[in-house]
C-alpha positions as CSV (number, residue, x, y, z in Angstrom):
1,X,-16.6,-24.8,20.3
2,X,-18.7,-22.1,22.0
3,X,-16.2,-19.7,19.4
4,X,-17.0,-20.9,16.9
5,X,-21.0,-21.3,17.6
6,X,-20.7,-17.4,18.6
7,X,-18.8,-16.5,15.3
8,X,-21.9,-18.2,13.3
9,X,-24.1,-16.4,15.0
10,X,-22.4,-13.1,14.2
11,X,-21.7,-14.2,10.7
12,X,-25.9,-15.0,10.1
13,X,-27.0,-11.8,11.9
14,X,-24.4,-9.6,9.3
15,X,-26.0,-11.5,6.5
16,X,-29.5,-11.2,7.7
17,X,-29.0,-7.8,8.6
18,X,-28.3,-6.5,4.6
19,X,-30.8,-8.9,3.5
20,X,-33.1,-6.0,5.8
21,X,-31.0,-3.3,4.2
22,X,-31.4,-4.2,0.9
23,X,-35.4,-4.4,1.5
24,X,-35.3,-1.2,2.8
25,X,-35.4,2.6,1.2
26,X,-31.3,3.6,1.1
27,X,-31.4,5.7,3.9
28,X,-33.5,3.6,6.1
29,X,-31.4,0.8,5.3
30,X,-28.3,3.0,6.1
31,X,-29.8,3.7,9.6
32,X,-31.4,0.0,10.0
33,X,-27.4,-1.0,9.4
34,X,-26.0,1.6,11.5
35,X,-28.2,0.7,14.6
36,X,-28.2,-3.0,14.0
37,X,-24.0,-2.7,13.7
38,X,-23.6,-0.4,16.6
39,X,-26.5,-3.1,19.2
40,X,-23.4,-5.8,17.8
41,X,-20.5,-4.1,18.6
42,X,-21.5,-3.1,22.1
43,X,-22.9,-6.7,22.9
44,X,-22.2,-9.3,20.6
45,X,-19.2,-11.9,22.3
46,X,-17.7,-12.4,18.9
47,X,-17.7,-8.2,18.4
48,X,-14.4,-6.5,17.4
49,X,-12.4,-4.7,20.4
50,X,-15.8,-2.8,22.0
51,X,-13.3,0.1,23.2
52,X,-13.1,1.0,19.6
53,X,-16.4,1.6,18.8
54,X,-17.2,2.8,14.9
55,X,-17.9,6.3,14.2
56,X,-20.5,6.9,11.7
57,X,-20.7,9.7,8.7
58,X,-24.6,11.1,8.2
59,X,-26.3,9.4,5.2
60,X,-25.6,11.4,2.1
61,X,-27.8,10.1,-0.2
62,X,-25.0,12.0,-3.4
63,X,-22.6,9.1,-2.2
64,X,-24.9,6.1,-3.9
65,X,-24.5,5.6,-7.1
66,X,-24.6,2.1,-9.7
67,X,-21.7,1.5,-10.9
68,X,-21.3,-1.0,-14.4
69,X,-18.7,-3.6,-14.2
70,X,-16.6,-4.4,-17.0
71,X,-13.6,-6.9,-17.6
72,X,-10.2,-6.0,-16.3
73,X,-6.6,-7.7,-17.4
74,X,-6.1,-10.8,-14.6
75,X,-3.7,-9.8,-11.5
76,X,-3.1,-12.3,-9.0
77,X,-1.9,-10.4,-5.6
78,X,-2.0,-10.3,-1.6
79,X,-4.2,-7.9,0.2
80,X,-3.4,-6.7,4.1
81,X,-6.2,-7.7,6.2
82,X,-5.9,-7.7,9.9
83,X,-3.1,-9.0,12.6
84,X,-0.4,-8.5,10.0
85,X,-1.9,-11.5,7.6
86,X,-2.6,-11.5,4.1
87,X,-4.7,-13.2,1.6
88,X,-4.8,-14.1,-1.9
89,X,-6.6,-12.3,-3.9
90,X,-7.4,-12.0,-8.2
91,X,-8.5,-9.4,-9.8
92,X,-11.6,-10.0,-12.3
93,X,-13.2,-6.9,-13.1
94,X,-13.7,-3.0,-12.6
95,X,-16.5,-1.0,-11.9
96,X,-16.8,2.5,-13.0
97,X,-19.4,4.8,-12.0
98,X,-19.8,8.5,-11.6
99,X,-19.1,10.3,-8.2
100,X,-20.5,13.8,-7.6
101,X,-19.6,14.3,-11.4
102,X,-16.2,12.9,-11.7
103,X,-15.8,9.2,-13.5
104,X,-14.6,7.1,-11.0
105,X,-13.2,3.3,-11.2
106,X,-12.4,0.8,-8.8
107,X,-10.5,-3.0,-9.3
108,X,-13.0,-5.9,-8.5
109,X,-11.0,-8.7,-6.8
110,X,-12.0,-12.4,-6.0
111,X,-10.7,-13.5,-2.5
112,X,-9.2,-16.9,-2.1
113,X,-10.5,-19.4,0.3
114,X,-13.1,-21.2,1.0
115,X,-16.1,-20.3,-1.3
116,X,-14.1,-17.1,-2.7
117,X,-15.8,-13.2,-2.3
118,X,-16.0,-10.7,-4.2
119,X,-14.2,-7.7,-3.1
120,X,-14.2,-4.1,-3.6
121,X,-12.2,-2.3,-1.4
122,X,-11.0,1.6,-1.9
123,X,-9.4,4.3,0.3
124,X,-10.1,7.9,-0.2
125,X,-8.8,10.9,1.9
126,X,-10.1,9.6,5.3
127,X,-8.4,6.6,5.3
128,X,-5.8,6.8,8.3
129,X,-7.1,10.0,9.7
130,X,-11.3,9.7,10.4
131,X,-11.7,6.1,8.9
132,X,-9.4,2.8,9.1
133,X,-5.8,3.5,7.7
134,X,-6.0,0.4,5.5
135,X,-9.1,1.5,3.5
136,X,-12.9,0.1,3.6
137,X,-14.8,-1.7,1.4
138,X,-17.9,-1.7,-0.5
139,X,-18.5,-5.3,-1.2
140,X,-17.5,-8.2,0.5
141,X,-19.4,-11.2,-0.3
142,X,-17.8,-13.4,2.3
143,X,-18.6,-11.2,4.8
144,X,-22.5,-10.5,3.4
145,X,-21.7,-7.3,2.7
146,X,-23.7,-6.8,-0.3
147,X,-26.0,-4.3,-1.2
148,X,-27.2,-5.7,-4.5
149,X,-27.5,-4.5,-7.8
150,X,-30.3,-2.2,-9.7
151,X,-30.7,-2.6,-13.7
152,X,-28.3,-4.7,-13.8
153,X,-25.5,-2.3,-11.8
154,X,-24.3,-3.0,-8.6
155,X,-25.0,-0.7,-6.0
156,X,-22.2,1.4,-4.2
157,X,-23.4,3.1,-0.8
């Protein structure tokens, strides 16, 4: 049981901790997370493997932008997600937004389970060489990992 107490305890931090960030100015939030993550991984008991520690980019404030989410055909599929397992996953929407003047979109999924997600995850050309091979995220409900929306557009950091 002490597992499980400890993963609840990580779980309400993470969601506590971008309640903070999304209080905050974007690039004090972005350090607040950054700190906050890093005083996790190196004591938390429920923290990820603590001899792979996360390496961080500097803010660059260019990299936030709102994206608008629109409707998107349905597409049921599996995502990878750690130890080799997979979820189910549907897709419900895109988001398109404008990156350092190019017109970007990304699929919006909804994650099976218990309570669902929303999910938005992306690669880009880091993944696999200075980031995780699989790709990152920018939402993940489940998770807490939410940076909320402005004028009605969901914020992408």
């Amino acid at each position: 049981m002490t597992d499980f107490l400890e993963l609840l305890d990580w779980k309400r931090r993470v969601f506590d901790l971008y309640a903070r960030v999304r209080a905050s100015a974007p690039e004090d939030g972005w350090r607040l997370w950054r700190d906050e993550r890093e005083h996790l991984f190196a004591g938390h008991p429920q923290s990820p493997n603590q001899a792979v520690r996360p390496g961080y980019f500097d803010y660059d404030p260019g990299a936030r932008v709102l994206g608008d989410l629109e409707g998107a055909s349905p597409q049921d599929l599996r995502l990878p997600v750690s130890r080799d397992e997979e979820i189910a996953a549907h897709r419900v929407a895109r988001v398109r937004f404008a990156f350092r003047s190019t017109q970007a979109a990304l699929d919006v999924f909804w994650i099976d389970g218990y309570g669902g997600g929303l999910f938005l995850p992306f690669r880009d050309a880091t993944s696999g060489r200075s980031t995780y091979g699989a790709g990152r995220y920018l939402y993940d409900t489940i998770k807490g990992a939410d940076l909320g929306a402005e004028d009605g557009r969901l914020v992408l950091d």
